[in-house]
ZAMARGU-4260 file (C-alpha; in steps of 0.2 Angstrom, whole numbers, plus 5000, padded with zeros to 4 digits):
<rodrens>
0) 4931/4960/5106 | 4946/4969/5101 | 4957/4964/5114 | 4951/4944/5109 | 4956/4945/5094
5) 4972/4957/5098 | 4978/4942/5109 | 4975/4928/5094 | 4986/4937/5081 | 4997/4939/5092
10) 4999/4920/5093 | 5006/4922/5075 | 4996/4909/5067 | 5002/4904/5051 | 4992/4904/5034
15) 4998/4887/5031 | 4998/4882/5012 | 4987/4895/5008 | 4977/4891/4991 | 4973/4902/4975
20) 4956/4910/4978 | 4943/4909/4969 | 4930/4907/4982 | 4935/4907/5004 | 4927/4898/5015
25) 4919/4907/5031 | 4921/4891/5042 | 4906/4889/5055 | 4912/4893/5073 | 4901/4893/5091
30) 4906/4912/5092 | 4919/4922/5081 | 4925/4931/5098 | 4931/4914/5106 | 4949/4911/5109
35) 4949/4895/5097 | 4938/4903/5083 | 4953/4903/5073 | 4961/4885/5073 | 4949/4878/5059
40) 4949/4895/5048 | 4956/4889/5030 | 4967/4901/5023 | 4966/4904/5003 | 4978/4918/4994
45) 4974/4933/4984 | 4979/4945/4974 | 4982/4963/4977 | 4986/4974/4963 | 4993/4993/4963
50) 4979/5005/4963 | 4981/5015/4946 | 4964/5022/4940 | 4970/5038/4947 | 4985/5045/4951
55) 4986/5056/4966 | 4993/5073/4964 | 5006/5071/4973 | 5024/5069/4963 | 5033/5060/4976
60) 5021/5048/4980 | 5018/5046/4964 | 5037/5041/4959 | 5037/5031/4974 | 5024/5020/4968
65) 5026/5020/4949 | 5037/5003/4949 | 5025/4994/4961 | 5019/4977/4960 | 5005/4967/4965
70) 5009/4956/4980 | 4998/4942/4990 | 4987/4942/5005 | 4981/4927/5016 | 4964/4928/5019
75) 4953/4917/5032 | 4932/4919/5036 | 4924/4912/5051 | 4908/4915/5056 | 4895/4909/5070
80) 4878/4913/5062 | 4877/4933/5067 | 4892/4938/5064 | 4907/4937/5052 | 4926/4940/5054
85) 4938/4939/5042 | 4957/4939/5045 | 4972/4946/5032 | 4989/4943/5033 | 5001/4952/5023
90) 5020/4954/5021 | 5029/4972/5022 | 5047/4975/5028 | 5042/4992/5035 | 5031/4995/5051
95) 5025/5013/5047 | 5015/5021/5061 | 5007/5037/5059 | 5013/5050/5069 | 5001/5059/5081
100) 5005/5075/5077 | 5012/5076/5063 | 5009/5080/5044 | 5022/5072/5033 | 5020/5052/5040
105) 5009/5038/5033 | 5005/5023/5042 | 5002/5004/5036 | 4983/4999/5036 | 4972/4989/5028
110) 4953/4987/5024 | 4940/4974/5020 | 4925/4981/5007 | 4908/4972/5009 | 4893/4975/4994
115) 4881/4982/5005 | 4862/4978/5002 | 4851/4983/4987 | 4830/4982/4984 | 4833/4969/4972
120) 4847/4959/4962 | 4860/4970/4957 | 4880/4965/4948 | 4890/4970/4961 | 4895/4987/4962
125) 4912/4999/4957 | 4929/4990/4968 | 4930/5005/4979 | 4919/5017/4980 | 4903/5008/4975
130) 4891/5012/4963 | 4873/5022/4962 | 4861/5012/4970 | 4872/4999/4974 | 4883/5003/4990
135) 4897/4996/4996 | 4903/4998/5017 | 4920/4999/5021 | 4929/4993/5037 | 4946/5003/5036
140) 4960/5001/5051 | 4976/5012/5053 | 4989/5012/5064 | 4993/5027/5072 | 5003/5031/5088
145) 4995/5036/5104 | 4990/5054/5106 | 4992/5066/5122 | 4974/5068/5127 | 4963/5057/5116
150) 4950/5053/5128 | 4937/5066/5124 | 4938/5070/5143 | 4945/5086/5144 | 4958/5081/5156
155) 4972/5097/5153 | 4983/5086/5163 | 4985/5075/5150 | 4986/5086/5137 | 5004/5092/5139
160) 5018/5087/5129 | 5031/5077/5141 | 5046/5087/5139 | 5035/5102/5145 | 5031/5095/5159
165) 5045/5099/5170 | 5047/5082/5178 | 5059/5070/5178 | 5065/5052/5183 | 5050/5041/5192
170) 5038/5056/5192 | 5041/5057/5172 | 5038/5039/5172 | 5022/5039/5181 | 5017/5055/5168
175) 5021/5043/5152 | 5011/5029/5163 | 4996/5039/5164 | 4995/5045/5149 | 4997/5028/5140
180) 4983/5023/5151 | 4970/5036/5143 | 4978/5037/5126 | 4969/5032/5112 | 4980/5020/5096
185) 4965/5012/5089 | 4960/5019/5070 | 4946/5011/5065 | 4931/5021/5053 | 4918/5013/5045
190) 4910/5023/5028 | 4897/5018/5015 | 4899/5025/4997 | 4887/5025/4983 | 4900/5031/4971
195) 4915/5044/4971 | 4913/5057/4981 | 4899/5050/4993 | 4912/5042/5006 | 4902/5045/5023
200) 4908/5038/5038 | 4895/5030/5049 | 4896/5038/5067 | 4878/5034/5073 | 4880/5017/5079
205) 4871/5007/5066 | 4884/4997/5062 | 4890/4983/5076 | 4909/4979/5071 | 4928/4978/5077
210) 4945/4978/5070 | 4964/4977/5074 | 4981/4973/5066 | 4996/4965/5074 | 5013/4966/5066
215) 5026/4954/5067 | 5039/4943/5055 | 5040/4958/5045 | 5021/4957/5043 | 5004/4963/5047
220) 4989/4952/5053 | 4972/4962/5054 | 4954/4956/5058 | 4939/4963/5054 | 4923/4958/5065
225) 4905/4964/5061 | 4888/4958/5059 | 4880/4947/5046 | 4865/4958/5043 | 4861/4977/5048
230) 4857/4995/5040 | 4868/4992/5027 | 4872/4971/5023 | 4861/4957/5023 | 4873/4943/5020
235) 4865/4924/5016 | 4875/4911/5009 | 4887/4922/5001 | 4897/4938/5008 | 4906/4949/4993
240) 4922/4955/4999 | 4937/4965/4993 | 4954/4969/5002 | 4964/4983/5001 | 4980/4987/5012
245) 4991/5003/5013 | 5012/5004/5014 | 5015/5020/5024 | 5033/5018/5017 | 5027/5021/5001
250) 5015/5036/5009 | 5000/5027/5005 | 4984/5034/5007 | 4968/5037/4999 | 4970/5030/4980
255) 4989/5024/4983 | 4986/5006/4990 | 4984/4990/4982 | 4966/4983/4982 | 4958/4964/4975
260) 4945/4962/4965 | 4929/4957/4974 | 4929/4935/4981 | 4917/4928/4985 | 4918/4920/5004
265) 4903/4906/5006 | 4897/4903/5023 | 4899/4885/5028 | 4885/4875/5031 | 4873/4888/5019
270) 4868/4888/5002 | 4881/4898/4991 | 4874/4915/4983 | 4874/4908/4966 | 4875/4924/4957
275) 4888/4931/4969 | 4898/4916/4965 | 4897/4918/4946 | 4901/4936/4945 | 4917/4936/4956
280) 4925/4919/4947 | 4918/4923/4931 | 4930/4923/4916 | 4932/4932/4902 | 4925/4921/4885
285) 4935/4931/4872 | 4950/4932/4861 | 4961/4943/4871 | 4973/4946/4856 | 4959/4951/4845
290) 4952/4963/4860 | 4969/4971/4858 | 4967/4976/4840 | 4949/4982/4844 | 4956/4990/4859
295) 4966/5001/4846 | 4953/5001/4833 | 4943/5011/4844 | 4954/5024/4849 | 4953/5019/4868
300) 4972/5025/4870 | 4967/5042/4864 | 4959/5045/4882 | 4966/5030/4891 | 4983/5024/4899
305) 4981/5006/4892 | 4997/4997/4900 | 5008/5002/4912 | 5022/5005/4898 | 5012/5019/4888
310) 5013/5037/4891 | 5000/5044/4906 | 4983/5052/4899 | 4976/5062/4909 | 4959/5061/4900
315) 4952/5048/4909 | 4956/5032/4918 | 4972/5024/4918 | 4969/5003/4912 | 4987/5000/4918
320) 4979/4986/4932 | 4962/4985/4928 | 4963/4969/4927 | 4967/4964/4941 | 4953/4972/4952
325) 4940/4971/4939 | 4928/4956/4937 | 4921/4952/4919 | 4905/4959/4924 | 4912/4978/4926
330) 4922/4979/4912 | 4907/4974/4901 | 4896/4986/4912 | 4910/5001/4908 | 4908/4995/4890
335) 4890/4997/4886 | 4885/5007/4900 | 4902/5022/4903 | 4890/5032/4915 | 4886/5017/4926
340) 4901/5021/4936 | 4907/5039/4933 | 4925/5043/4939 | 4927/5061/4944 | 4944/5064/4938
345) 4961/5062/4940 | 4963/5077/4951 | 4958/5095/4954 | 4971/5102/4942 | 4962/5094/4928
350) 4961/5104/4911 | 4944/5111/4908 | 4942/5105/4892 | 4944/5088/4896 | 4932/5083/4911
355) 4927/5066/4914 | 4910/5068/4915 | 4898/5083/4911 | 4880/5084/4920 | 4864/5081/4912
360) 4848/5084/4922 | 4857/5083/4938 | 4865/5066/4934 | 4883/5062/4930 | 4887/5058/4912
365) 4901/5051/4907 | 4910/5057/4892 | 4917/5041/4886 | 4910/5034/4870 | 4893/5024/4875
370) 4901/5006/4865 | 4885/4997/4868 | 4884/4995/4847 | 4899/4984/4844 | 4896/4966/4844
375) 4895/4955/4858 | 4910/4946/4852 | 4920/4961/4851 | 4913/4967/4868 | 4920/4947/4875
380) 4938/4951/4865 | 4940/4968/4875 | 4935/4961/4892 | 4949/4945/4887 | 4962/4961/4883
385) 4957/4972/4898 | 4959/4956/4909 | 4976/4955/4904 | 4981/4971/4909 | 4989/4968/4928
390) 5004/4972/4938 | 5017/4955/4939 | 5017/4948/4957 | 5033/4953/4969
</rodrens>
């Protein structure tokens, strides 16, 4: 599968007049691992915003990042009834590749975010890391450079840096021959999360998937293959995906990426996931200028970075992009309901007497204001606000 799909972006097909998205198309294909699954795949454009709800404690990366803007992704579904794969494609000047051994490199990378199945209806969960009780399962793919015995073999030969080996010329050349054979470039993890901190990576088996990214034209194209139902999904009608990719030139990693909100991607030939559909393109009902003077009204500055312009506030979440990877539905949820989704903190230097959350019968609680007794017009004026807080577009 890998190698398929290796050999199609390498064809460098081009997201010809890619359209805003508010929902993608998964286009109905024979098989998604065919040479020719790709030539009817429609390709919509979405936005990624700067990742800023916390900031990693790490000064350079920090500066690096702080003038970053939200940029575009082309995005294309196709799938054939059992399985889904979704293509991005997404411009950066830098081809970072992280080193095998070594601790001070980043690497370009991307990841595609599904909502993973719940017992019953359930607004979809955190952009991220998911939710209690509503999961979320990420497909993430690095690039990373070949390493000198990656093959889990044992094989000492292999294992030995080149210019230790004391060869040279056509012997030196088999050497780097062999070990290109065995070595190992392919990054590709697949977690589930329930909520920060509960990142597990899947190793058992359970889930059936592939990835791979191609660069080219100062660029990267990246695929992401798995199936439509398993442990963890059960998509009908309507798959709920998010994208995230990583600049290795900006050391990007973990938090220091730019993400979407969640789109909706309808399944061609099926019946949309009406719900889905209406919490991903839902928009905000209220008067975002009055939800700016309740935004002050209520002291939310006190704790919270509002824009990107104000002075960082370590007490809780920084708004600066909210709006960007936030649908309607969870800015409301983080309203009336702050212990719905419970961020940690913004790192582990964090003053004592500010925590984020305290715990209460061995449950999180937030320590943000439950705002469930404003009115729902003022509840709509905030969401309008919040939704206007988002990075410009390079």
């Amino acid at each position: 599968m890998k190698k398929i799909l290796t050999s199609i972006l390498s064809l460098g097909l081009a997201a010809s007049a890619a359209l805003a998205a508010d929902t993608i198309t998964a286009v109905k294909v024979a098989d998604v691992a065919s040479a020719d699954a790709w030539s009817k795949a429609k390709f919509s454009s979405v936005t990624l915003y700067p990742q800023t709800a916390i900031h990693m404690n790490d000064k350079k990366a920090n500066e690096a990042n702080a003038a970053d803007k939200a940029k575009k992704a082309d995005i294309a579904a196709v799938y054939d009834g059992k399985n889904i794969a979704l293509m991005v494609k997404w411009a950066d000047g830098t081809k970072s590749v992280q080193g095998a051994y070594s601790s001070d490199t980043y690497s370009d990378g991307f990841a595609v975010q599904f909502a993973g199945a719940t017992k019953g209806a359930q607004p979809l969960p955190y952009i991220g890391m998911g939710s209690a009780g509503r999961p979320v399962v990420v497909h993430l793919q690095k690039s990373t450079a070949s390493v000198y015995e990656p093959n889990g073999n044992k094989d000492v030969s292999t294992q030995v840096n080149r210019q230790q080996t004391g060869i040279f010329g056509q012997e030196l050349a088999d050497y780097d021959a062999k070990v290109a054979s065995l070595a190992k470039t392919d990054y590709e993890r697949v977690f589930v999360a329930e909520g920060f901190r509960s990142l597990t990576e899947i190793k058992d088996g359970s889930v059936k998937s592939s990835a791979s990214m191609t660069y080219g034209n100062n660029g990267w194209s990246g695929t992401v293959t798995r199936a439509l139902k398993d442990d963890y999904v059960n998509f009908k009608g309507t798959v709920p995906v998010a994208i995230a990719v990583w600049d290795g030139a900006k050391m990007g990693r973990n938090g220091i990426k730019n993400l979407s909100g969640w789109v909706s991607v309808n399944l061609e030939g099926q019946k949309p996931d009406a719900k889905i559909v209406a919490e991903t393109t839902e928009e905000s009902k209220g008067d975002a200028a009055k939800g700016k003077e309740a935004v002050a009204a209520n002291g939310c500055a006190g704790c919270h970075q509002v824009t990107s312009s104000d002075a960082p506030n370590t007490m809780a979440p920084s708004l600066a992009n909210v709006g960007g990877y936030s649908t309607v539905a969870y800015l409301r949820e983080s309203i009336l309901k702050p212990s719905a989704v419970v961020v940690p903190g913004y790192n582990r230097n964090a003053h004592s007497n500010t925590p984020w959350y305290t715990i209460e019968k061995g449950k999180r609680v937030s320590t943000m204001t439950d705002f469930s007794f404003l009115d729902k017009k003022t509840v709509n004026d905030i969401v309008a606000y919040l939704k206007t807080l988002k990075a410009e577009v390079e």
